[in-house]
N, C-alpha and C positions, 0 to 999 in steps of 0.2 A: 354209471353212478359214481360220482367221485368218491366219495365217503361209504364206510360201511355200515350196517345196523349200528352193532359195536362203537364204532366213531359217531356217530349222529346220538347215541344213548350218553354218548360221553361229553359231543358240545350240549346237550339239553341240559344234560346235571350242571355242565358249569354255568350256563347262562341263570338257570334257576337257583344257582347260591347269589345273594349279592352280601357285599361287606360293607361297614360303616368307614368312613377316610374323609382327611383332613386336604389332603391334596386336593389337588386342580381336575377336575371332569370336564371331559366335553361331550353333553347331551347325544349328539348328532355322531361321536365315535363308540357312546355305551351301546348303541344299537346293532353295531358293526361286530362286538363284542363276540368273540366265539364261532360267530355264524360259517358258513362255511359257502362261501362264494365258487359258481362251478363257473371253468375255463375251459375251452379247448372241449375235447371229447371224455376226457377222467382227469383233469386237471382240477384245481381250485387254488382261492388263498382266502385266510381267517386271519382278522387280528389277534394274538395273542395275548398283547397289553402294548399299552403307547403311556406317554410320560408330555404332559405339557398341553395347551392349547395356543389361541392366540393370544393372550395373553402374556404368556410364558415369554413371547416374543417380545412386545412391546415392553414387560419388566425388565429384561436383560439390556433391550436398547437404551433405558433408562438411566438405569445404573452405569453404564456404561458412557455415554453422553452427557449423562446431566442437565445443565442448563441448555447444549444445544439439540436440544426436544423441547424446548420450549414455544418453540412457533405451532409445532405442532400438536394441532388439539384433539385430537381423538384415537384411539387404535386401529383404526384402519385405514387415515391417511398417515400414520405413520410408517405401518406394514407395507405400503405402497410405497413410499420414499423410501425406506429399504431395500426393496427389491427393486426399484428404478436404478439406483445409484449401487447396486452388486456390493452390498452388505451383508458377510455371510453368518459371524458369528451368533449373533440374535435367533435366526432359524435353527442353529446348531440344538438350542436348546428344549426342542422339543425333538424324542424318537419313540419311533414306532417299532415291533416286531412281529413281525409277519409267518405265518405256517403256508407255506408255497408248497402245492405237486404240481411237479412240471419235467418234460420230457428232458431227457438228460441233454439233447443237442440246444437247446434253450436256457437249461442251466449253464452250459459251456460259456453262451452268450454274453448269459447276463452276472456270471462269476466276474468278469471282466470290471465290472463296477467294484473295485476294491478298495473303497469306502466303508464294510459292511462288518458285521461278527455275521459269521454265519457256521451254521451244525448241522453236517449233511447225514440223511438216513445212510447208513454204512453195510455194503454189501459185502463185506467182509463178517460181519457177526448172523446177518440176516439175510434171510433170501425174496430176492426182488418179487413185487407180486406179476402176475401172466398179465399187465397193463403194458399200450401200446399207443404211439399217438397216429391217427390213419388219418390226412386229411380229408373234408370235405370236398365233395367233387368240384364246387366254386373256388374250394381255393386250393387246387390242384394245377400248379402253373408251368409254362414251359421255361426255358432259361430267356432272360430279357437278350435279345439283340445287341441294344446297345446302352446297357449297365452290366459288366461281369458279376456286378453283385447284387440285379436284382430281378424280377420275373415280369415275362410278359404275356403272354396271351393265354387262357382257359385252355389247359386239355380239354378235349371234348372226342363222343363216342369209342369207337376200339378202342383207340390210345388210352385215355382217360380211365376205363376199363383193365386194359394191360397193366398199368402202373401200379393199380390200388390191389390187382391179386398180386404183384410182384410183392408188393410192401405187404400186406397180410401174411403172405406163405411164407418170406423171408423170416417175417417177426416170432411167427410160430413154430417152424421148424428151428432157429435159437433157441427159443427158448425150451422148447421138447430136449435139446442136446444139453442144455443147461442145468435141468433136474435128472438128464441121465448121468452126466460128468460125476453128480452131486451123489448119487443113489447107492445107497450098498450093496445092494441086489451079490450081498455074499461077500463082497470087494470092497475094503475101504471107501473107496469114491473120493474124485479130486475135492481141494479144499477150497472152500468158497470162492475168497479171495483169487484164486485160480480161473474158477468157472467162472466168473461174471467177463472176464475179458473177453467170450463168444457171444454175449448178448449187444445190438444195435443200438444206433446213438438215441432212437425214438421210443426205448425204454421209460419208464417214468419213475423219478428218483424226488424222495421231499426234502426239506430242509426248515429251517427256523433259520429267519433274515432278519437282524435285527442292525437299525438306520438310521439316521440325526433329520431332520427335516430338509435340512441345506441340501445335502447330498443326496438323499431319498429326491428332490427336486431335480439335482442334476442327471439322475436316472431317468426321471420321467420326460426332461425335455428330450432327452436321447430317444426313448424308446415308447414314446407315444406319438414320433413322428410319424406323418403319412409315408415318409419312406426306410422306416424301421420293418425289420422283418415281420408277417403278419404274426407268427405264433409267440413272441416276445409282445410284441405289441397289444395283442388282445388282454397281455396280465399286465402291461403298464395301464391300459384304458381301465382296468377294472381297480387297479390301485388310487387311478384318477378320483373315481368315484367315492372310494371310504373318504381320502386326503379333503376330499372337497365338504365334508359331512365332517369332518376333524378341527382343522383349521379355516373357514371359508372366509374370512378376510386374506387370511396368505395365501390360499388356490388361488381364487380371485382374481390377485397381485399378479402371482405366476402365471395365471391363463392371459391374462393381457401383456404383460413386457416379456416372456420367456413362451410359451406353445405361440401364443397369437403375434408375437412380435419379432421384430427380426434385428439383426448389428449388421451396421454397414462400414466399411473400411473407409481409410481416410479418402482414397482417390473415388471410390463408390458417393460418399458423402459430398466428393465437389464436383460429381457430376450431374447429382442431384439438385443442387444447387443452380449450375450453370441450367441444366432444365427450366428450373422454377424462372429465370432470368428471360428465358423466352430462347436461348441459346440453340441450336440444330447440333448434337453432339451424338457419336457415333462411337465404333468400337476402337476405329483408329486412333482417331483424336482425344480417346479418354485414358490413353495410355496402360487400361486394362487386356490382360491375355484373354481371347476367347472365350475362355470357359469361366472368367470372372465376369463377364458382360452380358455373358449368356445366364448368369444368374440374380446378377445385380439386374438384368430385362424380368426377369421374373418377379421377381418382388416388386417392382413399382410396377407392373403390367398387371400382374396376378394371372 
């Protein structure tokens, strides 16, 4: 259970206060409000408050442009001409922040996006709770072949078995040494800060993530791809889902020219071309390396 008594007593209370405001609401993110979306095996993320709708977007590109919005008639073929054309400041204007648990090899990951504010729970004041991320026996994978950075085939029986007490008995005996490190048991006992460096990266650590929409965007095309790591991936997928209940003219935009769409290079773009021409074009003749043609074959083959 991600949440505790305590915490679930505490999203009720706030959801059941509401306040009168002059600002901007978006119906479809008040519902998101608070709640507490479960991840992973003790993971979750809750909106904690967000600032802007679609709207928010198309006012900024207004002001900004002026009369050249004038062709364009309505807020969602606008939003779309924005994001065809990689317009980022207009998105900037709306952000979200988010209450993420998440296994601390996942936060390493996704720190990386340093676009953000972010306020991590600190194990230095606090002591981490006996939470551990164990994969699912489906997505307990062997090392890929041939990607150094990504997995290929399902453990299955002994193995599959071996791995998951490796990773359980691992997790708990840290953390048993980790409350003894801590324990006075008559002896000072080391200090926090201290102990936490014996505890595993699959620990679970929260934070508040607070994001613009532009760059919250740039996160999601990264890490809602089919070949993003799965336990990053499963909290972009679930972030997909408030975003698109939030803003759904800008998702929308997004899901069609950014997740669903692809960029093609220039020598990509004229071989595509020469294609469309009726032309017999190859990997030789397209002046692309291997592994550009090998992927540019991919997108127009699917």
């Amino acid at each position: 259970m991600p949440v505790t008594p305590d915490q679930q007593a505490e999203i009720d209370a706030s959801r059941a206060t509401t306040q009168p405001t002059l600002r901007a609401t978006a119906p479809g993110m008040e519902k998101h409000l608070y709640t507490a979306h479960e991840v992973l095996d003790h993971g979750l993320i809750r909106v904690i408050d967000y600032m802007g709708d679609d709207s928010a977007i198309t006012q900024a590109a207004r002001v900004s442009y002026g009369k050249g919005t004038k062709a364009v008639t309505n807020d969602e073929g606008l939003i779309r001409y924005l994001m065809r054309h990689w317009h980022s400041t207009p998105f900037e204007m709306c952000e979200i922040k988010l209450h993420v648990k998440l296994p601390v090899f996942v936060a390493r990951q996704w720190i990386r996006h340093r676009t953000a504010n972010v306020n991590e729970y600190s194990a230095r004041y606090s002591i981490l709770d006996r939470e551990f991320y164990i994969p699912a026996p489906e997505n307990l994978n062997a090392q890929s072949v041939i990607n150094n950075q990504g997995r290929g085939e399902v453990l299955e029986g002994e193995e599959a078995q071996r791995v998951l007490d490796i990773l359980r008995d691992d997790s708990t005996r840290a953390y048993d040494n980790y409350e003894s490190m801590m324990s006075d048991e008559g002896q000072q006992g080391l200090a926090r800060e201290l102990a936490r460096m014996n505890l595993p990266a699959n620990i679970y650590t929260q934070w508040y993530w607070k994001v613009d929409l532009h760059n919250l965007f740039h996160f999601l095309r990264l890490r809602a791809d089919p070949h993003a790591q799965y336990e990053i991936r499963v909290y972009a997928d679930a972030i997909c889902e408030i975003v698109k209940d939030w803003v759904p003219y800008a998702y929308k935009a997004f899901e069609d020219y950014r997740l669903g769409g692809t960029q093609l290079s220039g020598p990509g773009l004229e071989v595509l071309r020469r294609m469309l021409k009726g032309e017999k074009v190859d990997q030789e003749s397209s002046g692309m390396s291997a592994r550009e043609w090998r992927e540019l074959m991919g997108v127009i083959e699917g």
